[in-house]
N, C-alpha and C positions, 0 to 999 in steps of 0.2 A: 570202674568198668570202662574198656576203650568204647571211643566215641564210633557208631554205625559208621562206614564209611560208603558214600558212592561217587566213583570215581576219587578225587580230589577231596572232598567237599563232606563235609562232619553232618550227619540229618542228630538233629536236635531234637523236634517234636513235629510230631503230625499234627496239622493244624487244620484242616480240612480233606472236603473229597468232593471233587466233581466231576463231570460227564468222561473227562478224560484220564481220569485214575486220582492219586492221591498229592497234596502241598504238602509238601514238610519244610519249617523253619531251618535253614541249615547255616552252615557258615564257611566261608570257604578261605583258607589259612594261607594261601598264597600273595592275596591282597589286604586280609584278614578285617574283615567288614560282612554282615549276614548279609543272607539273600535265601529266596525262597525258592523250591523244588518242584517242580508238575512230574509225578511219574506216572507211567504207561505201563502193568505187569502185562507182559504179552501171553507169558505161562499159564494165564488165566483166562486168555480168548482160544477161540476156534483161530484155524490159519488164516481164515477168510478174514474175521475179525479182525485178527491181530495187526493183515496188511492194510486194513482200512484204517483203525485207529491212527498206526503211526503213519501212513498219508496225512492222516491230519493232523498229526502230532507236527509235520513235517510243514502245513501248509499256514500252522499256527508260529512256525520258527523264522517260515520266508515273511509271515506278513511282520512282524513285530523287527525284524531285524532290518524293515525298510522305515523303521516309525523313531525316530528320536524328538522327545515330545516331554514337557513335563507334567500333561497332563494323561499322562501314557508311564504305563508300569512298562520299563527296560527290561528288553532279552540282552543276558549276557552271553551264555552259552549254552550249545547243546550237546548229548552224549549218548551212548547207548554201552549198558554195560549189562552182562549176561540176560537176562529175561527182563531189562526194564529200559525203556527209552524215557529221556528224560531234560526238561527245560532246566534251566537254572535265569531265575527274573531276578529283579529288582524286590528286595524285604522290604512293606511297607508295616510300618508300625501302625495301626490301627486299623478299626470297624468297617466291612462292609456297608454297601448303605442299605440293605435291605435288614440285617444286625438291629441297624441305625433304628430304621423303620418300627420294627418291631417292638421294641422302648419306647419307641416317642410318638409311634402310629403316623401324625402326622406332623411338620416344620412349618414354621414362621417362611414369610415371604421373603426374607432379607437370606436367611438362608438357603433355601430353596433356588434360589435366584442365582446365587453362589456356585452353588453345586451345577446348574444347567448350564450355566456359561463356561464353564470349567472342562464339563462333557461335551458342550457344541464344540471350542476350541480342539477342543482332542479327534470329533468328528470331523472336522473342517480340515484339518491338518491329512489325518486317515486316507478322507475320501479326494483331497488332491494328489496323494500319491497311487491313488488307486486300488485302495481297501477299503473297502464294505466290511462291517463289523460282523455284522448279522444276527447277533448278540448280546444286545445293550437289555440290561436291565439290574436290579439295583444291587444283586450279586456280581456282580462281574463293576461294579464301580467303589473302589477303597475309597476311604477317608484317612486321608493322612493324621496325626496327630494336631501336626502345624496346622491344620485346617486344609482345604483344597479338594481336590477330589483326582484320584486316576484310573483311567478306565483297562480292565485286566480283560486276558480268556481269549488270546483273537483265534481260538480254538476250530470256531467254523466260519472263519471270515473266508471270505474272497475276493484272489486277488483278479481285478477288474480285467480283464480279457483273458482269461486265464481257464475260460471252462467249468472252474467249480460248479459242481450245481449245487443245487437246493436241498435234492434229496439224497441220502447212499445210495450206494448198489443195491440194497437190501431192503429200499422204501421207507427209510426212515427219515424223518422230517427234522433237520438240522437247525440246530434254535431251541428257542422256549415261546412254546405256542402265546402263552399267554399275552408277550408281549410284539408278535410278526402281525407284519403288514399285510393287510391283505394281500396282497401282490403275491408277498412268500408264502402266504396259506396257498395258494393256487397252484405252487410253483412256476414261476414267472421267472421267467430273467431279471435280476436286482440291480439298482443302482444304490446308491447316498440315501436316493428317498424313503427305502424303507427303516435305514438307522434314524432318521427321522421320526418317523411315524413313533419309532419303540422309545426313541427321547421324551417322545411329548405323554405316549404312558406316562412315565417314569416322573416327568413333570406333575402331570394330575394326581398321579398315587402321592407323589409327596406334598401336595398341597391341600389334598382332601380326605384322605388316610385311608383309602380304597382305589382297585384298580378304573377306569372308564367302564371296560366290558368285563361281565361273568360270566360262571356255568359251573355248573356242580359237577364238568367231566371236563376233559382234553376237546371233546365234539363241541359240547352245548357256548366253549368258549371260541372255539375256532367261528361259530356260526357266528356267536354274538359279536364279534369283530368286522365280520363280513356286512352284516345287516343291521345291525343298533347302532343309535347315535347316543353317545353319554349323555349322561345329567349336566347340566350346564353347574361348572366349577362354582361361577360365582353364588346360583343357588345353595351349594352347597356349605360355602365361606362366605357371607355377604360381608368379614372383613375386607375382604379383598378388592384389587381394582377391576371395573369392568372391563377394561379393555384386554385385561388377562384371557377372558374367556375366547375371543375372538383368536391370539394368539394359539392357542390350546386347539381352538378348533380348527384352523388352519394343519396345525401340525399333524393331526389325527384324521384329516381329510382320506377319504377310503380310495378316492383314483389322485394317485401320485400327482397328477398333471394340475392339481390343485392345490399340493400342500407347497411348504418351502421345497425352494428349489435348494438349494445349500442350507449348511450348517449356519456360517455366515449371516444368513436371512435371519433365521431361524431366530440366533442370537441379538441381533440387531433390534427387531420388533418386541423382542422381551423385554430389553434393557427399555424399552420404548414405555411399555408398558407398565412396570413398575418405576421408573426414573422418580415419581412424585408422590412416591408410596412414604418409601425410607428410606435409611441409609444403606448401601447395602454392603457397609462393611462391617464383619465379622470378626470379632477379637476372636483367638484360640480358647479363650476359656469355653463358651459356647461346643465347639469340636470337643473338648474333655467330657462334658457332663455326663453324655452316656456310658455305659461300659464296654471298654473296646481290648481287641482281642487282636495280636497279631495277627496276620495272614503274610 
C-alpha cells in the first residue's frame, strides 16, 4: 500500500495528539532520516478557529526556528497543504517524561537532577533569545534514548516583545493550568520567571511522585497555586538533601521578584544542592528501563 503522503514527507504512524492537532512519525526521503509531523486540520475548526490556531501554529515555527539548542527538539520545516498546516521537527526516539512518570511515579535524585539541568540549559538558552516557553511540563519534555532530555511544543510561547498574550481572543487560558505561574493565572505580562516557576513543578513532581498544588477541577487548582504553599519535599523524601527544599521553594515563590531570576540561577543552586548527594552521572541503561514510545 503507497505510503500517506504530506507534502514531501511519508506519515508512518500517528503517535500522538495535542492541543494543536495531531504528531505523526514520518520520514522524509530527500535527506532520508525520520522526523516527526504537528498537524493543524483547519476543516475541522470554525474560520475564527482555524485563523487562531494557525497564528499559532505560526508563532510556535517563529519561536523554534530562532532556538538551535540540543536541549531543544529542532524545526526543520514548515508547510501547509490543502486543509492542514503543518511543522515537520526533529524525530526523537523515546518517552515523554510525564510516559516516564507514570511507570516510575517517582526518580532518584541523580536523575532527576539530570533531566532539570538539561531543561534549565534549554530555558536559559530560550529565554536569552527572547522566548518564554509558557509550557513546560513533563509532556512537552522527551527523553531521548541516549538519555538527556529536550524540551518540545513552543506552541504557546512567546516571543518577548512581541504582544503575544496570555489569553485568545476567545478567553481561553493558553498553557496548562496545572503547571502556570501565578503571574499567568492572572494574566499578567510574562517574563522567564514564569518557565521558572513550572520547572520547579516539574522538579517536585518528579522527586516526590505528585504535583505541589491540587484540586479535583481546573478552578480549585488555579486557587491552589495562587494561595497554598506545598508540603516541604524533604518531608516527603527524607532521603534527600535538605538543602533541596530551599531550592524548590525558591523556584515556586508566588511573586516572581522572589524566585530565580534566570535559568542559570536556577541551575547553579541545584547542582549546589545535590553536589554531595551522588553521582550525578547516568549510564543509558537507567533511560532504557522504562517503556518508551517514539514521539
Amino acid at each position: 500500500m503507497a505510503a500517506r503522503l504530506l507534502g514531501r514527507y511519508e506519515l508512518r504512524r500517528l503517535v500522538g495528539k495535542g492541543a494543536m492537532g495531531q504528531v505523526y512519525e514520518a520520514w522524509d526521503p530527500n535527506l532520508d532520516r525520520p522526523v516527526a509531523i504537528k498537524t493543524v486540520r483547519m476543516d475541522r475548526l470554525s474560520d475564527a478557529e482555524a485563523r487562531e490556531f494557525e497564528a499559532r501554529l505560526r508563532v510556535e515555527a517563529r519561536s523554534a526556528a530562532r532556538l538551535q539548542h540540543p536541549n531543544i527538539v529542532t524545526l526543520y520545516d514548515t508547510g501547509r497543504e490543502d486543509s492542514a498546516a503543518f511543522l515537520v521537527l526533529e524525530y526523537v526516539d523515546g518517552d515523554d517524561l510525564q510516559r516516564h512518570l507514570a511507570v516510575r511515579r517517582r526518580l532518584g535524585l541523580a536523575q532527576a537532577a539530570q533531566i532539570m539541568q538539561g531543561l534549565l540549559a534549554a530555558l536559559g538558552y530560550a529565554h536569552s533569545r527572547g522566548v518564554i516557553h509558557r509550557d513546560v511540563k513533563p509532556a512537552n519534555m522527551l527523553l531521548p534514548a541516549e538519555g538527556g532530555v529536550k524540551l518540545t511544543d513552543f506552541g504557546v510561547a512567546r516571543l518577548q516583545g512581541s504582544g503575544e498574550a496570555t489569553f485568545t481572543k476567545h478567553g481561553v487560558l493558553l498553557g496548562t493550568a496545572r503547571y502556570m505561574a501565578p503571574e499567568q493565572l492572572k494574566g499578567l505580562r510574562l517574563d522567564g520567571r514564569a518557565d521558572i516557576f513550572a520547572a520547579g513543578i516539574v522538579l517536585y513532581e518528579m522527586l516526590a511522585g505528585l504535583r505541589p498544588f491540587s484540586g479535583d477541577n481546573e478552578f480549585a487548582m488555579m486557587h491552589s497555586i495562587l494561595t497554598h504553599e506545598p508540603q516541604s519535599l524533604c518531608l516527603l523524601r527524607p532521603d534527600l538533601p535538605g538543602r533541596l527544599d530551599r531550592v524548590v521553594a525558591r523556584a515556586l515563590a508566588k511573586d516572581r521578584d522572589e524566585r530565580y531570576a534566570t535559568a542559570e540561577l536556577f541551575a547553579a543552586d541545584l547542582r549546589l544542592a545535590v553536589a554531595d548527594d551522588e553521582d550525578l552521572t547516568l549510564p543509558p541503561a537507567e533511560w532504557a528501563a522504562a517503556p518508551r514510545a517514539a514521539v
